[in-house]
N, C-alpha and C positions, 0 to 999 in steps of 0.2 A: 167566358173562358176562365178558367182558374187554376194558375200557375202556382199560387201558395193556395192552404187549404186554413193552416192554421200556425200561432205560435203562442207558446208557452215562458212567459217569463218566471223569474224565481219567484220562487216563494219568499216572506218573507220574513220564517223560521231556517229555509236555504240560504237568506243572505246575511242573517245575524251572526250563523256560524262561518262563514267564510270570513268576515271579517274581526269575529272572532280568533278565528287561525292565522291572522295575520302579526296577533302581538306585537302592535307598533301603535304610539300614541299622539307621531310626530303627523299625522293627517289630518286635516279639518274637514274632508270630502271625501267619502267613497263614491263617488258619482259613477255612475248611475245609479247604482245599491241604493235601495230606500225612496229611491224616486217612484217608480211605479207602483210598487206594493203597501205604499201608502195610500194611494189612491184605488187599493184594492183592485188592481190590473192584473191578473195574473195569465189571462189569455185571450187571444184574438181570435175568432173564427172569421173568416173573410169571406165576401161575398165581391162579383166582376166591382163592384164598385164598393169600398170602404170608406168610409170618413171617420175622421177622429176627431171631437170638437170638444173644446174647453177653452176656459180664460187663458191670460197668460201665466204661464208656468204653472198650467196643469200634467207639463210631461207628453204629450203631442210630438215635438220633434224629439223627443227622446224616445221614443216608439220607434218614431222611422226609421231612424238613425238606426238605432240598433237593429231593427229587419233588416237596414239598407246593408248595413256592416256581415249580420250572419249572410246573405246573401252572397255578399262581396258584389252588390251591384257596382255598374259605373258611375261614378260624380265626377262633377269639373271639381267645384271650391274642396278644399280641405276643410275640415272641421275640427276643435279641437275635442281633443281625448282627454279621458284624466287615466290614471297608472291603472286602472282597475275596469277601464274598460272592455279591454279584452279575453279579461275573467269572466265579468260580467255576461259578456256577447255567447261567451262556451258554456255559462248554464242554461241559453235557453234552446229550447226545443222548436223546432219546426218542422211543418209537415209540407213538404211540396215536391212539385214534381222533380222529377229528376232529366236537369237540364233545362235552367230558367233559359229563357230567348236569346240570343246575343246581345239584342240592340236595348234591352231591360236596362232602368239607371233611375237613378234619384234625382229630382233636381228642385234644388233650394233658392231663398231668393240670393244666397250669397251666391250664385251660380249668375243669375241675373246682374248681381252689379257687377260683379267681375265682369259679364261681358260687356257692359256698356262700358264701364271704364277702360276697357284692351280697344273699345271702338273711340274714345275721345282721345288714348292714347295714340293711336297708330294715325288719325286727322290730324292731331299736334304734330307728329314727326314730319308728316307731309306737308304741312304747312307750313315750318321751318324749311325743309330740304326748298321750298317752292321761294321763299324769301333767297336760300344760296342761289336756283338759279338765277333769277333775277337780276342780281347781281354781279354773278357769272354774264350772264349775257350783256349787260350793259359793257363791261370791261372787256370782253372779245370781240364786241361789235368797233371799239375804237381802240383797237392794241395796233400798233406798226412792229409787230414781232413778224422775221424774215424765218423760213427756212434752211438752217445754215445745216444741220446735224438730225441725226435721229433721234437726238432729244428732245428738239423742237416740234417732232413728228404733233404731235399728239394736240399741244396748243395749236400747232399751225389750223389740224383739223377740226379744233372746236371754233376757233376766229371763221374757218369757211362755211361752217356751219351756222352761226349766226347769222352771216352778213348776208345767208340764202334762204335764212325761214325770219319770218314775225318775229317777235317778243313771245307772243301766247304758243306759237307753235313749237319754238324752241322749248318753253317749261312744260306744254303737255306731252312732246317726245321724251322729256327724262323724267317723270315722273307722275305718279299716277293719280287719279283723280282722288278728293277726297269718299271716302264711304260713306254714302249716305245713312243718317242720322234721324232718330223718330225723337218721341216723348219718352219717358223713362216708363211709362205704361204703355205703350205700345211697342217699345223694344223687351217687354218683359213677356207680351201677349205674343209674338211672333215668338220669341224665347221657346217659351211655354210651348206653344204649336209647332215649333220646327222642332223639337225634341222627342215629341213623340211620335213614332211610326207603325207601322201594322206588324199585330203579332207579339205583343211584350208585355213585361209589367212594369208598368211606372208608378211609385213612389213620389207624390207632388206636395211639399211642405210649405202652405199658405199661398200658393198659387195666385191668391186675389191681391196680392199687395200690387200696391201701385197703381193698378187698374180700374177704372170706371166702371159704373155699373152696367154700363152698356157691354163695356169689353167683358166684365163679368161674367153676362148674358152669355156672349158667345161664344168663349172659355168651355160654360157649361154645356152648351149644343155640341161644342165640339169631343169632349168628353164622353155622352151619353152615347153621338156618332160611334167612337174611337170603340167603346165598349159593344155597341150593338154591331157594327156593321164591320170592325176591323180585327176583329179577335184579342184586343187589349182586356188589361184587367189594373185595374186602375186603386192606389191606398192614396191616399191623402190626409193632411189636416187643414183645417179652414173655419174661420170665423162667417163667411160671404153668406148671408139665406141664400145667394142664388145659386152656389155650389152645395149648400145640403140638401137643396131641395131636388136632386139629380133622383130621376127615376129608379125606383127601386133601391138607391141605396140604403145600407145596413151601416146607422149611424150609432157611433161609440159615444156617450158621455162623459168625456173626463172629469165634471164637474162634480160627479155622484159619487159617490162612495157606499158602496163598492161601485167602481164603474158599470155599469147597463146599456144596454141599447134603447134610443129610443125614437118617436118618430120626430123629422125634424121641426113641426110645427109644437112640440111640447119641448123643445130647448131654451132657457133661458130667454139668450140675449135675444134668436126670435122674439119668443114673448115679448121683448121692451121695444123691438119695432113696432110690435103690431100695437102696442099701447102708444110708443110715441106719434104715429102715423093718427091712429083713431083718436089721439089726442087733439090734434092740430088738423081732422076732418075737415071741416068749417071752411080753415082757410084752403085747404088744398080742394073745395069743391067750389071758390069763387073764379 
């Protein structure tokens, strides 16, 4: 399936003179300007499965970023902008259908920390509030407070509630259990998989962080799934061989100039697997 077709960034005899028109000499960055066009990026054609692979800061999440932006997909994390991004975003062109899916959205790994950290957050708070009942209960279980007023209503009925449940029973009636908690790779892997659903385009930037190669593995099964059997159409950037090496995909080399497509077993840092590995054969065949 294929929701976008294609996109056009500036050129970049189009972005000298836009910031040429700016007459201003107080900026150190036009960011994005000059980022892709230096790297002779001037357009994407997308296939149900895109990757985008290069070192760091070859301009990769600047890609997405800006499809995810002209799109107006969904993201959780914020990202920052510079003044000139959304100049940038109105000179490029794209061709897709009309009427990306609902449930379509970006998701980054700052998406991922942010949600582990909202989950070690909201345990910490519960675990405090779990420390006040505690406390609470020890002190109503031996208060001699009488019912005299309606202002007493209220202590009277937490004193009779104590001194008629446990300790445990009392703190798991007020409040809730902690939310179960993984590894920082396996709450990125669930991440990852709970966000994408049938029907849409996801946008996935470095999706291997964190994750073992095993989790990797299944990332990518689930992906190639997602794309065959669910009607997704899936762009991404990634360093993982076990996410370029996704069936059929139509991989972008950032590292080239002009950028090219190429297949994934002639990408660099490939290549220095496959030398590191056939280096150290020997011992990995004892």
């Amino acid at each position: 399936m294929l929701y976008i077709k294609s996109i056009e960034f500036p050129s970049e005899d189009a972005e000298m003179a836009f910031i040429w028109s700016i007459k201003q000499v107080c900026y150190d960055s036009f960011y994005p300007f000059k980022i892709l066009s230096e790297r002779g990026l001037s357009r994407i054609d997308f296939a149900p499965i895109t990757i985008l692979y290069g070192n760091n800061g070859s301009g990769k999440s600047t890609a997405l970023n800006v499809l995810a932006e002209k799109l107006a997909l969904r993201r959780d994390a914020d990202f920052n902008k510079s003044n000139f991004y959304r100049d940038y975003v109105a000179m490029c062109n794209i061709d897709a259908a009309e009427g990306i899916p609902e449930g379509s959205r970006i998701i980054t790994s700052d998406d991922v920390f942010d949600f582990i950290l909202n989950i070690r957050s909201m345990n910490e708070n519960i675990d405090i509030k779990r420390g006040a009942l505690l406390a609470e209960y020890a002190e109503a279980k031996h208060s001699t407070l009488h019912f005299r007023t309606m202002a007493d209503y209220e202590q009277v009925k937490k004193e009779s509630n104590a001194r008629r449940k446990t300790q445990d029973a009392f703190v798991r009636g007020n409040v809730m259990d902690n939310i179960r908690s993984f590894s920082n790779g396996e709450s990125a892997f669930k991440y990852f998989v709970g966000g994408i659903g049938e029907g849409g385009l996801y946008v996935l930037d470095e999706p291997e962080n964190s994750l073992s190669p095993k989790l990797q593995m299944e990332l990518a099964a689930f992906l190639e799934d997602s794309v065959r059997f669910f009607g997704c159409q899936i762009v991404m950037s990634t360093h993982s061989p076990f996410l370029l090496s996704l069936r059929d995909a139509r991989v972008y080399d950032l590292d080239a100039n002009p950028v090219v497509t190429k297949k994934w077993t002639a990408l660099e840092n490939v290549r220095r697997y496959h030398a590191f590995f056939k280096e150290h054969a020997c011992e990995l065949d004892e």
